[in-house]
C-alpha positions as CSV (number, residue, x, y, z in Angstrom):
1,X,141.7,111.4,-126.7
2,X,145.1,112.5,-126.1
3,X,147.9,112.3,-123.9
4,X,147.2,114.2,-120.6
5,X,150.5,115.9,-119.0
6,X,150.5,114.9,-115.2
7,X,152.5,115.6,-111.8
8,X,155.5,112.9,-111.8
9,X,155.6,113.0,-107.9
10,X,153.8,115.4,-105.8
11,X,151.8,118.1,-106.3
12,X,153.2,121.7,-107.1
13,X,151.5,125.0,-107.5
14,X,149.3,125.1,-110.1
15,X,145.6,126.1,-111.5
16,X,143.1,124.8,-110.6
17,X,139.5,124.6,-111.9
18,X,136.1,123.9,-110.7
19,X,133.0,122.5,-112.4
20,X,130.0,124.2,-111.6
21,X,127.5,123.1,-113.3
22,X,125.5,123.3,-116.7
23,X,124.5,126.7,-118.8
24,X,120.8,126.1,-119.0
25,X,120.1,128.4,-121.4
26,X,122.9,126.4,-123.5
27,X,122.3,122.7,-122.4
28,X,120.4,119.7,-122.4
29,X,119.4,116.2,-122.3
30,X,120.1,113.9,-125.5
31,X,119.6,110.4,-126.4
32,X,122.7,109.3,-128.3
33,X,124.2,105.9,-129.3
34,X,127.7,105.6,-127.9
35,X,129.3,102.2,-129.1
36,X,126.4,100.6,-130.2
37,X,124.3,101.8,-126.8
38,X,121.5,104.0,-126.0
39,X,122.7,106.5,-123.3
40,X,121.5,109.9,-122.1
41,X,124.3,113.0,-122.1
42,X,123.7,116.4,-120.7
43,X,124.9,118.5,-123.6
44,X,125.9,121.4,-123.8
45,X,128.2,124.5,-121.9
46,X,129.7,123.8,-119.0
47,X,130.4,126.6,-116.1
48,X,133.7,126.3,-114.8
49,X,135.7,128.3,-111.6
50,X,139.3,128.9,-112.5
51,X,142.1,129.8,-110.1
52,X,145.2,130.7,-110.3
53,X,148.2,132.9,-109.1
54,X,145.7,136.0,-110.1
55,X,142.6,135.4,-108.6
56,X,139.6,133.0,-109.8
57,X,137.6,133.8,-112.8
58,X,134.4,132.2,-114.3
59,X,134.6,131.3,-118.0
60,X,132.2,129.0,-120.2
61,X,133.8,125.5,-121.5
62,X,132.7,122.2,-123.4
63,X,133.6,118.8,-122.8
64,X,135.8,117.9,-125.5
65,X,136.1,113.7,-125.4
66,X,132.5,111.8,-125.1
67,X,134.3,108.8,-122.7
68,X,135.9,110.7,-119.8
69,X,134.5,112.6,-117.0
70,X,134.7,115.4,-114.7
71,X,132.5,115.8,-111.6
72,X,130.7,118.9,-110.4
73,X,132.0,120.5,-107.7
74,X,135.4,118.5,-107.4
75,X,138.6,121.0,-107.7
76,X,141.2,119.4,-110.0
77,X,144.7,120.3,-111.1
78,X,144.5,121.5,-114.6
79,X,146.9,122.9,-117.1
80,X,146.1,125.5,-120.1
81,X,146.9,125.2,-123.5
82,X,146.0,126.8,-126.8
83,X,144.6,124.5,-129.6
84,X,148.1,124.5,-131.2
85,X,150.0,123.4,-128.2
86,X,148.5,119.8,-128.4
87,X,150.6,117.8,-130.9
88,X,150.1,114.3,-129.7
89,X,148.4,112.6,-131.7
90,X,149.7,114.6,-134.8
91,X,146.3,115.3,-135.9
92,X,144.7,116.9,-132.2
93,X,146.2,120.4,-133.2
94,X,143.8,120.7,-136.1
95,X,140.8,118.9,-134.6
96,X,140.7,121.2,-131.3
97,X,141.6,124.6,-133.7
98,X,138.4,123.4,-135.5
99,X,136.5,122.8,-132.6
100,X,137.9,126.6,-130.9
101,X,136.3,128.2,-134.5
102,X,132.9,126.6,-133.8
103,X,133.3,128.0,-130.0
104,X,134.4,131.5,-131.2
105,X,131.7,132.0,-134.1
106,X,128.7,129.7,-132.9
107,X,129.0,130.2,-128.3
108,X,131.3,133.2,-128.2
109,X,128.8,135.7,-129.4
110,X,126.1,134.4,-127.8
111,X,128.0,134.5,-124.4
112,X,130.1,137.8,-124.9
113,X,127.8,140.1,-127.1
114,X,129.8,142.1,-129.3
115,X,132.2,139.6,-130.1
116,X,133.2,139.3,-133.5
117,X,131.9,136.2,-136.0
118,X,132.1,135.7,-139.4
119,X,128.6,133.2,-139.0
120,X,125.2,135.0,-138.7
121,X,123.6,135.3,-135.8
122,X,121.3,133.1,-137.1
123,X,123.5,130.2,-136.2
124,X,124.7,131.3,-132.9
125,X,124.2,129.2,-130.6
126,X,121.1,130.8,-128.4
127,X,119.1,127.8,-126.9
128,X,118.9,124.6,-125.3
129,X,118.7,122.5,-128.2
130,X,122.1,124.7,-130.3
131,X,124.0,124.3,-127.1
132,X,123.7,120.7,-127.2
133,X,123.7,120.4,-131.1
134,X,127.1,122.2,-130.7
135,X,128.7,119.8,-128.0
136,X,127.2,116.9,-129.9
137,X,128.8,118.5,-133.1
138,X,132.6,118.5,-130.9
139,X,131.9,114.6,-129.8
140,X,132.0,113.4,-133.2
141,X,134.7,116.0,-134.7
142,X,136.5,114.5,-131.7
143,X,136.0,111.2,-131.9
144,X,134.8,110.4,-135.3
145,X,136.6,113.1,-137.4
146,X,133.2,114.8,-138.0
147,X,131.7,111.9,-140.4
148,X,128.1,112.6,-139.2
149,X,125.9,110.5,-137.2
150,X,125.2,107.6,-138.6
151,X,128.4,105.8,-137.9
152,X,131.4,105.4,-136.1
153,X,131.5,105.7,-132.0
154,X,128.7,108.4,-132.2
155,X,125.7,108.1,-133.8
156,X,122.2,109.3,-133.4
157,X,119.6,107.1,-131.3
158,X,116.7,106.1,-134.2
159,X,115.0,103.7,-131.9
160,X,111.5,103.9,-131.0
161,X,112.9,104.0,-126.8
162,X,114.6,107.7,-126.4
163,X,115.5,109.1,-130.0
164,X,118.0,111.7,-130.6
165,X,116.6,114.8,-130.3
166,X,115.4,116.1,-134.2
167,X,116.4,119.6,-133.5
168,X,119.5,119.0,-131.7
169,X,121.0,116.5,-134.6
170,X,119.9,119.4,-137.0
171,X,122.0,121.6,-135.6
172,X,124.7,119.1,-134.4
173,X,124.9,118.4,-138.3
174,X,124.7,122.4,-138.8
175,X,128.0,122.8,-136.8
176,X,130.0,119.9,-138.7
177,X,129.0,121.2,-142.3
178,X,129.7,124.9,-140.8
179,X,133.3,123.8,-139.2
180,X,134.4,121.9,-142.3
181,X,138.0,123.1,-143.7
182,X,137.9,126.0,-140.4
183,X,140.9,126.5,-138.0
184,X,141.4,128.8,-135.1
185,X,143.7,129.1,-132.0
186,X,141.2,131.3,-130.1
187,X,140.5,129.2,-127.4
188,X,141.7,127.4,-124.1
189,X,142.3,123.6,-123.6
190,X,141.9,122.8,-119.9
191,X,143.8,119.0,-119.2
192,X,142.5,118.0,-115.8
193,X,143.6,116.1,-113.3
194,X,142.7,114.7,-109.7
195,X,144.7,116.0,-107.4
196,X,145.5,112.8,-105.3
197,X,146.9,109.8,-106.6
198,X,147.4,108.3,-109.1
199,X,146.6,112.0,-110.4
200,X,143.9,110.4,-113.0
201,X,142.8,112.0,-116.2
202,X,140.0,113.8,-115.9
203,X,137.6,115.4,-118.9
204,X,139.7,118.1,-121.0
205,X,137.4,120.8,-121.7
206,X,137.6,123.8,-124.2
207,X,136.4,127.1,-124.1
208,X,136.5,130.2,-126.2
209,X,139.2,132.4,-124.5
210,X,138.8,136.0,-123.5
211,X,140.7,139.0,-121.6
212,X,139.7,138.2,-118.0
213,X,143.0,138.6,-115.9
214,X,142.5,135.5,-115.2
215,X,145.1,132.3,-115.7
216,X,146.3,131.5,-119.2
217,X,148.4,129.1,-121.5
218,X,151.8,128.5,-120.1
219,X,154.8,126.0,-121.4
220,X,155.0,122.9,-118.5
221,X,158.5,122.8,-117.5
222,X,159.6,119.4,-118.7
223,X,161.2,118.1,-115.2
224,X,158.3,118.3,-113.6
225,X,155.2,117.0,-116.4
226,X,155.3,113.4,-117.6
227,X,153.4,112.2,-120.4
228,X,150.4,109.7,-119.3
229,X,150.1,107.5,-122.7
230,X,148.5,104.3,-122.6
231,X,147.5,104.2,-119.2
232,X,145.8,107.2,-118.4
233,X,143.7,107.2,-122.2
234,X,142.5,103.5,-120.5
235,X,141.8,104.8,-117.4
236,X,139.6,108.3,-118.9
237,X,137.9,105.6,-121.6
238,X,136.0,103.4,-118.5
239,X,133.9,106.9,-117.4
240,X,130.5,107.5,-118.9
241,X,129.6,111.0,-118.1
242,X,130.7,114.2,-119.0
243,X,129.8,116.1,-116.2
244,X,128.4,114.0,-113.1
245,X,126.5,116.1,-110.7
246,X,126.5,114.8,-106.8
């Protein structure tokens, strides 16, 4: 995970987003092994509310780190970046511009039809069990550099209690071999944070971007962000879930 830009003191104007709840056409429940334990994850695209000095769109988003969280129906600060923008650690640019070409050729034409893709549409994502191949795909680029599922801090579940999904791990493994060596900056990274102190990290989601009139990437003026470092990637690493429902 990487370094979250947050509010030094105060809170000025700024866009804010909304989790509203799973895509359940492109999401479901998975058994995965996280760290050596079996956990459940909803999986898959995530509905957001976006506002900003123009208005308040809806646009489709996936979680991007597997140990932070964001809960549904809680407004939080957030800032916009493209893929590029992130440089700390020197290596996030590239991971997130791989992630943003799985979102624009595997979810973006499934959600926006007419799109353009250079994948068939035979591997668009267009069910429950591609959704959350593709968001279990983005957890281990993420996390794992995109070594598969058989090691590192995501694997798949092979006990006899809760298995991964077969069908969801096809596909998650689908998406890596698809993404392999592929870059894009066609998409929007949303850094969240809570709005009260201590202004805590929240999940950083990314979704293909789109037209919409709605807010996009700016620069942070550099008086006004800090840096969180250590203590907020400690603080975003004790959460579970990547999108708690109340």
């Amino acid at each position: 995970m990487f370094a979250v830009a947050v509010l030094a003191s105060g809170i000025a104007a700024a866009d804010t987003i909304v989790a509203t709840g799973v895509d359940n056409a492109l999401a479901e429940t998975i058994y995965i092994d996280e760290n050596g334990t079996d956990t459940s994850e909803t999986a898959g695209v995530i509905d957001i509310q976006l506002t900003g000095s123009s208005g308040t769109v809806d646009r489709y988003t996936m979680c991007v780190d597997l140990f932070t969280n964001i809960n549904e129906g809680t407004t939080y600060n957030t800032t916009i970046y493209f893929p590029s923008q992130i440089t700390s650690p020197a290596s996030e640019a590239a991971i997130l511009e791989r992630i943003a070409w799985l979102e624009d050729n595997a979810l973006l034409p499934t959600l926006y039809p007419g799109d353009p893709s250079t994948l068939p549409s035979t591997d668009w994502a267009s069910t429950p069990a591609m959704g959350a191949g593709l968001q279990l795909a983005i957890w281990d680029i993420e996390v794992d550099g995109g070594d598969g599922f058989s090691a590192g801090q995501v694997q798949a579940w092979t006990g006899k209690t809760n298995p991964t999904n077969a069908t969801v791990l096809q596909w998650a493994t689908t998406y890596e071999t698809l993404s392999s060596g592929q870059s894009s900056n066609v998409a929007f990274v949303y850094e969240n944070v809570a709005r009260t102190y201590p202004y805590a990290a929240a999940q950083t989601l990314e979704g293909p971007s789109y037209n919409d009139g709605g807010p996009h990437p700016t620069t942070p003026e550099s008086s006004t962000f800090v840096l969180a470092g250590v203590a907020l990637l400690a603080l975003g690493r004790m959460a579970r879930r990547k999108l708690v429902s109340h």
